[in-house]
C-alpha positions in Angstrom: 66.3 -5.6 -216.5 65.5 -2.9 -214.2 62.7 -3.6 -211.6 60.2 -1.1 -212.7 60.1 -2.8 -216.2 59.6 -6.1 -214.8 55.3 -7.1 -213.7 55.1 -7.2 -210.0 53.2 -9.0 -207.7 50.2 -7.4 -206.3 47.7 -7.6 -203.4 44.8 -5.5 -203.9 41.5 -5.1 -201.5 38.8 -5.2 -203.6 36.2 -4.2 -200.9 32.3 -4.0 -202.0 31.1 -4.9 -204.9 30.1 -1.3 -205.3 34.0 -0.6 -205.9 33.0 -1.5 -209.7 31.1 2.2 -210.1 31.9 4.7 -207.0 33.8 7.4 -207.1 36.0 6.2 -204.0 40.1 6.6 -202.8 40.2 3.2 -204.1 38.3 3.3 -206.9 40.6 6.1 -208.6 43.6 4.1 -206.9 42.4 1.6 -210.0 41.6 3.6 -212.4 45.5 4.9 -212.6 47.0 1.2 -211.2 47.9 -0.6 -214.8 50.0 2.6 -215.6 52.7 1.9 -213.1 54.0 -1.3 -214.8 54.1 -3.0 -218.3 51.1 -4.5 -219.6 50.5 -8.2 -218.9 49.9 -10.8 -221.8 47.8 -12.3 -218.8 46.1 -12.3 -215.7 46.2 -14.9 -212.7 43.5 -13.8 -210.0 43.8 -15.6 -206.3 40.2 -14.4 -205.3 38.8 -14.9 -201.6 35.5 -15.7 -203.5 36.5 -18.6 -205.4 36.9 -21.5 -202.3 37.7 -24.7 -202.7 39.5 -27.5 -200.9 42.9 -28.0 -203.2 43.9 -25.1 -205.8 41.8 -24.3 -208.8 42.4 -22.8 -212.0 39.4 -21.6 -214.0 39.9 -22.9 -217.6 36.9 -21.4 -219.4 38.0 -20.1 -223.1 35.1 -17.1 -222.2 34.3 -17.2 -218.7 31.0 -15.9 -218.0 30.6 -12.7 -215.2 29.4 -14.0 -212.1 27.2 -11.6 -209.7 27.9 -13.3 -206.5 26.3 -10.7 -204.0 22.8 -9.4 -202.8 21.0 -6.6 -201.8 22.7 -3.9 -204.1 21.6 -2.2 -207.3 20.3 -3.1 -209.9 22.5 -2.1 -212.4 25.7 -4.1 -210.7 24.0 -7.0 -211.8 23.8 -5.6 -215.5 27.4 -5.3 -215.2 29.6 -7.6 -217.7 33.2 -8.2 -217.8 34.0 -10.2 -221.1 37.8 -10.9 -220.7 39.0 -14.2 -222.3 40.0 -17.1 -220.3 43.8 -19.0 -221.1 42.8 -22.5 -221.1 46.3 -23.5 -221.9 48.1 -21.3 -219.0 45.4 -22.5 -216.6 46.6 -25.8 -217.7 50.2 -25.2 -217.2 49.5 -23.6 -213.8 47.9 -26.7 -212.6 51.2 -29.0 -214.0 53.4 -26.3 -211.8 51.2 -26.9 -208.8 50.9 -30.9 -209.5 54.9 -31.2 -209.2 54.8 -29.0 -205.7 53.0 -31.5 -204.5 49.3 -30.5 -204.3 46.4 -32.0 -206.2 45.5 -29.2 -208.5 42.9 -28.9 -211.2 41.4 -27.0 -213.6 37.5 -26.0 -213.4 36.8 -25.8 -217.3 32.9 -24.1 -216.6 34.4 -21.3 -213.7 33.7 -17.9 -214.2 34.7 -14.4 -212.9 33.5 -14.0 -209.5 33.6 -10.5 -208.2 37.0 -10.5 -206.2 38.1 -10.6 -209.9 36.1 -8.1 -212.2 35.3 -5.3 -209.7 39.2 -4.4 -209.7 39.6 -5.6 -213.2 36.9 -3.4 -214.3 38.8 -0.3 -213.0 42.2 -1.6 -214.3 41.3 -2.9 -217.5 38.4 -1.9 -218.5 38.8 -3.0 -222.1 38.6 -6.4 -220.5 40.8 -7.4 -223.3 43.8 -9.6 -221.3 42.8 -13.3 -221.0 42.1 -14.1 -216.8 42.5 -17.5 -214.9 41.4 -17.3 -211.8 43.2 -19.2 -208.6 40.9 -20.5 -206.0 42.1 -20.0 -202.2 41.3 -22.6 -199.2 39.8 -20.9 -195.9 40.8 -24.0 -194.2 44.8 -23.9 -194.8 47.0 -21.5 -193.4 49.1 -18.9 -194.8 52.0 -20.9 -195.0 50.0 -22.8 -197.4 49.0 -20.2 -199.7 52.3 -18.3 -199.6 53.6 -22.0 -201.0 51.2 -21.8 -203.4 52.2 -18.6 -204.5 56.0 -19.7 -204.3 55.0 -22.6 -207.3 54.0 -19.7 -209.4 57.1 -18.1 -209.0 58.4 -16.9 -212.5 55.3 -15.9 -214.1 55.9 -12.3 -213.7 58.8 -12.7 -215.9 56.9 -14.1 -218.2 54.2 -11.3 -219.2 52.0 -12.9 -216.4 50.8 -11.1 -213.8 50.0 -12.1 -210.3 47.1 -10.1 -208.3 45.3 -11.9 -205.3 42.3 -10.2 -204.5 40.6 -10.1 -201.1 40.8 -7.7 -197.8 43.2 -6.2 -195.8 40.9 -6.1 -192.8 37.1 -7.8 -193.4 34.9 -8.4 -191.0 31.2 -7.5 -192.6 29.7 -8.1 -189.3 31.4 -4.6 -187.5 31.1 -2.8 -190.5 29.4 0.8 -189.6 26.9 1.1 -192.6 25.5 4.0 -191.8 28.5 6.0 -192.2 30.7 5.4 -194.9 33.6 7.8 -193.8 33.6 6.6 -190.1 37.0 6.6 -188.5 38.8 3.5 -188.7 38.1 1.7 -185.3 41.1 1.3 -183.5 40.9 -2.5 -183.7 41.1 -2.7 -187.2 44.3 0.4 -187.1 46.0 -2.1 -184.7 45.9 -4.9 -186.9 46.3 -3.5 -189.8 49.8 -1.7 -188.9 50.9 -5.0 -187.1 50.3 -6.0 -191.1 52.2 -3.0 -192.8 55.1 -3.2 -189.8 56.1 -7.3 -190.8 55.6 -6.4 -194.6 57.7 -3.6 -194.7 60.6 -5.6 -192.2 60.1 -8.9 -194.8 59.5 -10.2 -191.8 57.3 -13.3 -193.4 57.8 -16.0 -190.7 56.1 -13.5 -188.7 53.4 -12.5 -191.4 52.7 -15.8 -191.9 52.1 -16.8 -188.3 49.5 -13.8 -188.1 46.9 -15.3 -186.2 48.7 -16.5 -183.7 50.4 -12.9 -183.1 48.8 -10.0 -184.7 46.4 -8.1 -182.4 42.8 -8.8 -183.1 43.9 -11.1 -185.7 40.2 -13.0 -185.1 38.3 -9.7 -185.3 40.2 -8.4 -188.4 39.8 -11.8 -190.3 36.5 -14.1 -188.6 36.9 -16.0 -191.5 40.5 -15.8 -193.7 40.0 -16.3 -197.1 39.8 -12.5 -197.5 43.5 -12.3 -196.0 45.0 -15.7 -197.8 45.2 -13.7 -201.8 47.8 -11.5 -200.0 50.2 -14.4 -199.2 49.6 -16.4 -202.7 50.9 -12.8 -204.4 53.2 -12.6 -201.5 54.4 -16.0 -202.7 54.0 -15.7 -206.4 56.3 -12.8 -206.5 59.8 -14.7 -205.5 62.8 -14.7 -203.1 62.8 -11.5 -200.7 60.9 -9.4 -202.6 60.7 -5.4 -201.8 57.2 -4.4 -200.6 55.5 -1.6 -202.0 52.5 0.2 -200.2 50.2 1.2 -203.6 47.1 2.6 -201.5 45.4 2.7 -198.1 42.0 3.5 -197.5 39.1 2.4 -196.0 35.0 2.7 -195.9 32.4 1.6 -193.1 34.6 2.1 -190.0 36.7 -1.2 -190.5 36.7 -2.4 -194.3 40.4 -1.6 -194.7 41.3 -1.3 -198.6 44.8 -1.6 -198.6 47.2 -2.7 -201.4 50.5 -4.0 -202.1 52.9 -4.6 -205.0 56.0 -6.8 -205.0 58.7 -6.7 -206.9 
């Protein structure tokens, strides 16, 4: 089978929540992303906003939209995104993680938080492909996710595609909001091409010991479960995979929206 007929792997920033309806680099990035590779018969979503302490797999037969943000406009919160869940995949997901070791379960009530829909939306906006979403833990480390991602191995072979959703460079805190197109701050460039120089050498020893050695790792990431989607796809996606760069952009000064599809 050639490559380009197979599903990747992807890694996709899914920035504010106001990615669902702008006209933005990224937005349109969406819009066109599902017609680079076959359609899925599912979707698996590692989203930075679905924490818990072991992995999670939302099991809902019609998981409900979740609105888990303030302060933006009304209509966002008017917004549905009625995909079906995959109770029985998010119950096979959880056997696959059980026999790598970690205690996995399946959430049966979980909806679609926002590090799912938004980019969903833009992709599929039929909402018509059943979605389980993965849960990340902000107090493992890569090498833990990319494991996880590793027991998932497979699935893109199987119709199923793998997307972790979360931020190439998030910090909320330094973001300029009163200028969209700021430049990015050179912080955030540093970091961020650190990123794009081990990804593109497959250098994932040294990806995956990024806060000990990228350059303003803290800044880029004060909390990680923005970053940890990246290494669950990175994972997910099997042995020595080619990295594509799909799209780089960012907004605010710092809110770097980049994204990645392995193959």
């Amino acid at each position: 089978m050639n490559d380009r007929d197979r599903l990747p792997t992807l890694f996709l920033s899914h920035g504010s929540p106001m990615l669902a309806v702008e006209d933005s680099p990224a937005g349109r990035f969406l819009d066109t992303l599902a017609k680079a590779f076959p359609r899925p018969r599912a979707i698996v979503v590692a989203s930075a906003h679905f924490v818990a302490d072991r992995p999670m797999l939302g099991s809902h037969a019609q998981p409900h939209t979740v609105h888990d943000f303030g302060g933006f406009p009304e209509p966002l919160y008017q917004i549905q995104y009625p995909a079906p869940g995959l109770p029985d995949l998010a119950g096979e997901l959880a056997g696959r993680l059980a026999q790598a070791g970690y205690a996995a379960k399946v959430r049966p009530g979980h909806g679609l938080d926002h590090g799912v829909w938004v980019p969903l939306r833009r992709m599929y906006p039929a909402a018509d492909i059943p979605v389980v979403p993965l849960s990340v833990n902000p107090m493992a480390d890569a090498a833990h996710h990319f494991a996880v991602g590793q027991a998932l191995a497979g699935l893109r072979d199987d119709g199923v595609l793998v997307v972790g959703s979360g931020g190439f460079v998030h910090n909320l805190g330094d973001l300029d909001w009163k200028h969209r197109d700021a430049p990015l701050a050179p912080w955030a460039a540093e970091f961020s091409q650190w990123m794009h120089g081990r990804l593109a050498e497959r250098d994932w020893p040294g990806l995956i010991g990024w806060q000990e050695h990228a350059p303003h790792a803290h800044h880029a990431h004060p909390t990680t479960e923005h970053l940890m989607p990246l290494f669950v796809a990175l994972g997910a996606a099997g042995n020595v995979p080619n990295v594509e760069v799909l799209h780089r952009s960012h907004e605010l000064g710092s809110l770097a929206l980049d994204a990645f599809a392995f193959r």
